[in-house]
N, C-alpha and C positions, 0 to 999 in steps of 0.2 A: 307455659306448661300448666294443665288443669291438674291437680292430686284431688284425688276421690280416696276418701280411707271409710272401708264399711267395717263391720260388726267382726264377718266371720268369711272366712271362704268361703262358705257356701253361698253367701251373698256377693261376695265379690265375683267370684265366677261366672255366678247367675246374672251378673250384671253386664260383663263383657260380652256374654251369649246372647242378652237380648240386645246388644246395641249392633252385632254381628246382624241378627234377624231383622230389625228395623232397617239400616245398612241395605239388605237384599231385598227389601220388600219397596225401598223409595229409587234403587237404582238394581232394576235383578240383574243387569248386567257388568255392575264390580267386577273390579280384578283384586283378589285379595292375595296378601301379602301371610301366611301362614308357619307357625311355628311348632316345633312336641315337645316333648316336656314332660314330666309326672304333673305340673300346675295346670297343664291345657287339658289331660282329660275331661274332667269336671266341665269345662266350658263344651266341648266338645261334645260330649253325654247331653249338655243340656239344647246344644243345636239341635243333633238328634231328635229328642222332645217334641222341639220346637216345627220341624219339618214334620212331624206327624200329624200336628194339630194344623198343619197348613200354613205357620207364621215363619218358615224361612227355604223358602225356595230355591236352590241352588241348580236349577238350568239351565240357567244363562250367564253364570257365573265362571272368572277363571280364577285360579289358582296358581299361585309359584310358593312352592315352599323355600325354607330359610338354607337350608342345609341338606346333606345327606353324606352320607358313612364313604371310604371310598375304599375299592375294591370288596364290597358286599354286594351281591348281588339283590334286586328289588325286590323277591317274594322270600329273600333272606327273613325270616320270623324277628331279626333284631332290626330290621332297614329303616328309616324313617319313613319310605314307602307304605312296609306294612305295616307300621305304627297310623298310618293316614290311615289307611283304607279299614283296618282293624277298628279305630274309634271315628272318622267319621266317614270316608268316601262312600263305602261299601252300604252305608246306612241312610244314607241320603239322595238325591238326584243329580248330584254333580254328573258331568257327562268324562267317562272315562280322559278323552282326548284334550278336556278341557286342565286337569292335572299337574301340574309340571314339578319337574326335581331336579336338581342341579344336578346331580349324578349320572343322570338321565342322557344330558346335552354332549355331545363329541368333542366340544369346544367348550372352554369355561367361559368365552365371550359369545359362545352361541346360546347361552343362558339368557344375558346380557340382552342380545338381539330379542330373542322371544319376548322378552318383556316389552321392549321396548315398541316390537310390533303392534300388541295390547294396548297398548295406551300409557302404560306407565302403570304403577301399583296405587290402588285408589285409597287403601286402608291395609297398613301393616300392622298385625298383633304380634306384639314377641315378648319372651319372657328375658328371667335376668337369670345370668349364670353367677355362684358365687363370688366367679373371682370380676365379675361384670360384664360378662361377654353376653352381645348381641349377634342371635346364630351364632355361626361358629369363630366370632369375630375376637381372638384372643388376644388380652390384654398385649400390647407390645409399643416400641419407639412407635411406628406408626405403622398402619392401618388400610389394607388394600379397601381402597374402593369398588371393583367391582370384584364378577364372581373370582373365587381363586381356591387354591389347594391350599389345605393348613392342614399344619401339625398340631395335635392337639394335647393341651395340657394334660398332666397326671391327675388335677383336679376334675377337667371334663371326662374324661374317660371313665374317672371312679363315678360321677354324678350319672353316666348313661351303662353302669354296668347292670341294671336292672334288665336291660335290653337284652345282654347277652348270659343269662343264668347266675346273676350277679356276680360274674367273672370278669373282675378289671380287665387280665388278660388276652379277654377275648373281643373286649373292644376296638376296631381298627385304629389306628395309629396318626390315620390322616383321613379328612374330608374334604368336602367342598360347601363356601359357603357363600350363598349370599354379600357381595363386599357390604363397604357399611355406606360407601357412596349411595347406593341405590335403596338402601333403606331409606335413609336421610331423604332424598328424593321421592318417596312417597309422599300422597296430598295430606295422608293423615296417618298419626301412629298412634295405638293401642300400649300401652305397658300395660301388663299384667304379672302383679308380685305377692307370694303368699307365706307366710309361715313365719316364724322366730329366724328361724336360718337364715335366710336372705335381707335382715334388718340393717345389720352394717353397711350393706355393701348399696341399700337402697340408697341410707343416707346420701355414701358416698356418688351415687348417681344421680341423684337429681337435686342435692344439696352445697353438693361439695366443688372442688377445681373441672373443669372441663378438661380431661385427659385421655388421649390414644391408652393410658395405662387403664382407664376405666374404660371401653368404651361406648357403654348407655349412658355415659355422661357428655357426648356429644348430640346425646339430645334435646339436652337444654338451649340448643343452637334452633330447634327445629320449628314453625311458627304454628305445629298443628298437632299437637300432643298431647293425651289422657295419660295420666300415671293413676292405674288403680290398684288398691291395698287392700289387705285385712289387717287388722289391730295389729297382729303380732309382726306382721312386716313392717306398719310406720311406728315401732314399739322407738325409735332414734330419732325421730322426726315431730311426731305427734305437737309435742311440746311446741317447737317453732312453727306451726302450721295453725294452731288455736289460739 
């Protein structure tokens, strides 16, 4: 596991977005692995950017996102759908068909299969939830592997109520996410972690026990891993890393 710790978010972000455009411009045919988040705007904004000025092409590229909301419908304004297409689909050359959403699939293993059609996921970005969840992979005994329906913590729901007019209650109750098998099973994975808030929990993910209770701490398992920070995320770490 690489840790990269920069200055600020705005560097950090800016860092993950160009290693995304490098990424697509030495293989434009990637299958990426994608996440939302209030942390991935910014990276996302600066893809954006990046595609205008001609350094990240996204034509030949596919996409499977992490997660999605479940009985919300796609052009729902809270869906992780329209959160894609809203910050980057809609803004870039991605080819609609090329898309995918776990919500999307009639089968939570016809997720599964679509991937697996692709080639497997070339480079997964995903952020970290407070209580440690990767996608919507919540802290528990143990941990579905592949795609699956989950019930989702009071902490997630409060963390995605910006989605839904900052109303906890109107965030659905259950999703579908990504398992954490087929993350792990990507060739290469991205962390991406920002703020004071998310410090402890960093610790505990890439420092601390490898636990189903954590479960970005089964990334330390994985042979092909960036964890990048700003200051205030490795504010528990820093120290053992210099």
């Amino acid at each position: 596991m690489q840790v990269l710790v920069l200055p600020s978010e705005r560097r950090a972000t800016a860092a993950v977005a160009g290693f995304i455009g490098r990424t697509l411009r030495h293989t434009p045919d990637v299958v990426l692995g994608l996440p939302t988040g209030r942390t991935m705007i910014p990276v996302y904004e600066e893809l954006v950017r990046l595609h205008r000025r001609g350094r990240a092409d996204f034509r030949k590229a596919t996409t499977f996102n992490l997660d999605e909301f479940s009985s919300v419908r796609s052009d729902h304004p809270g869906s992780f759908s329209s959160f894609m297409r809203r910050h980057l689909f809609d803004r870039v050359n991605l080819r609609t068909s090329s898309a995918h959403f776990p919500g999307g699939a009639p089968r939570t293993d016809a997720y599964d299969e679509s991937i697996e059609r692709a080639g497997g996921i070339d480079l997964c970005l995903v952020g970290l939830g407070l209580n440690g969840h990767l996608g919507f992979n919540e802290p528990a005994a143990a941990l579905a592997p592949r795609t699956h329906r989950v019930r989702l913590l009071s902490a997630t729901r409060r963390a995605n109520a910006y989605l839904f007019g900052g109303r906890i209650a109107g965030v659905p109750s259950f999703a579908v996410s990504m398992g954490i098998g087929t993350i792990l099973r990507s060739r290469a994975v991205v962390l991406l972690v920002t703020g004071s808030s998310k410090a402890r929990i960093v610790k505990r993910a890439i420092a601390g026990p490898v636990t189903t209770r954590v479960p970005a701490s089964l990334l330390q398992a994985h042979p092909n891993v960036v964890v990048v920070l700003d200051r205030r995320a490795a504010a528990h770490i820093r120290r053992s890393l210099s």
